[in-house]
N, C-alpha and C positions, 0 to 999 in steps of 0.2 A: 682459626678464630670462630664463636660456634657462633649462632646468633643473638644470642641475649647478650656476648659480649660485644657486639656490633650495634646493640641497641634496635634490634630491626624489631622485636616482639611489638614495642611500645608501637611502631609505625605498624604493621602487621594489619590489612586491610579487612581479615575475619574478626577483626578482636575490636570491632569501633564500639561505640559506647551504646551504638541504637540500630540494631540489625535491621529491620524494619527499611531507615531509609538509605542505611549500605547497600542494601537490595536493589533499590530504586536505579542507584548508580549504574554507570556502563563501567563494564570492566577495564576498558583502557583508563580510564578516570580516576580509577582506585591504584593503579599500579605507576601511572604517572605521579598520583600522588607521593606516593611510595619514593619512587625515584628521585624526586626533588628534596622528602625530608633527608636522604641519603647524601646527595649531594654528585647525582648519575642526572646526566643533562639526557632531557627529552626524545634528544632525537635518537638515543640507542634505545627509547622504544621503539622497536616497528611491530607489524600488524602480527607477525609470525613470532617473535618475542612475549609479545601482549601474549597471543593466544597460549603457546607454550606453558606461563605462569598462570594462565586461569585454568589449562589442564591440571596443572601438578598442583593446584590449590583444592582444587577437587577432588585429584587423588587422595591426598594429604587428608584431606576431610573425614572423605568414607573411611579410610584409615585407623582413622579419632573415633567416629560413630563404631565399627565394629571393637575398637578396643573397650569401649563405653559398653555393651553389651557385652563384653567377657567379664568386665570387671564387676557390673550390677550382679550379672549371675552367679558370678564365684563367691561375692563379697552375701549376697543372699542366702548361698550353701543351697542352690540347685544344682539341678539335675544334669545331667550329660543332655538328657533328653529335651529339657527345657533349652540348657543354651544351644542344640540344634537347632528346637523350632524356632527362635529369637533372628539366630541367623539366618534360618532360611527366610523367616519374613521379610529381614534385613536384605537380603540380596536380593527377594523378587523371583526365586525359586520355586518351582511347582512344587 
């Protein structure tokens, strides 16, 4: 079952309506939330869990961001050369 058929995008803690004061949030806060519109009782968050999903939310992200930079450059009709230097900005690269 993938997850839009589970309904999880609509809960999906990157996707709120006002990124600003998601930010503000602790992370266990966002994924508790998560848990309860799910119907996953609290306490199989623990600390190592929480962290776990704020890694792989992360992942997930930079993921998004670098495909976002293939697709601007591709969809642009640059250069090899360009979408290098995009990613090496992107990654923090010398």
């Amino acid at each position: 079952m993938t997850v839009e058929e589970r309904g999880l995008a609509a809960t999906d803690p990157t996707r709120a309506p006002d990124p600003a004061l998601q930010r503000q949030r602790h992370a266990s806060d966002r994924w508790r939330e998560v848990a309860r519109a799910e119907g996953i009782p609290e306490s199989a968050l623990s600390s190592g869990v929480v962290s776990l999903l704020d890694r792989q939310a992360a992942m997930i992200q930079r993921e998004e961001d670098a495909h976002r930079i293939l697709n601007r450059n591709v969809l642009a009709g640059g250069s090899l050369t360009e979408l290098c230097a995009d990613l090496i900005g992107f990654l923090g690269a010398p």
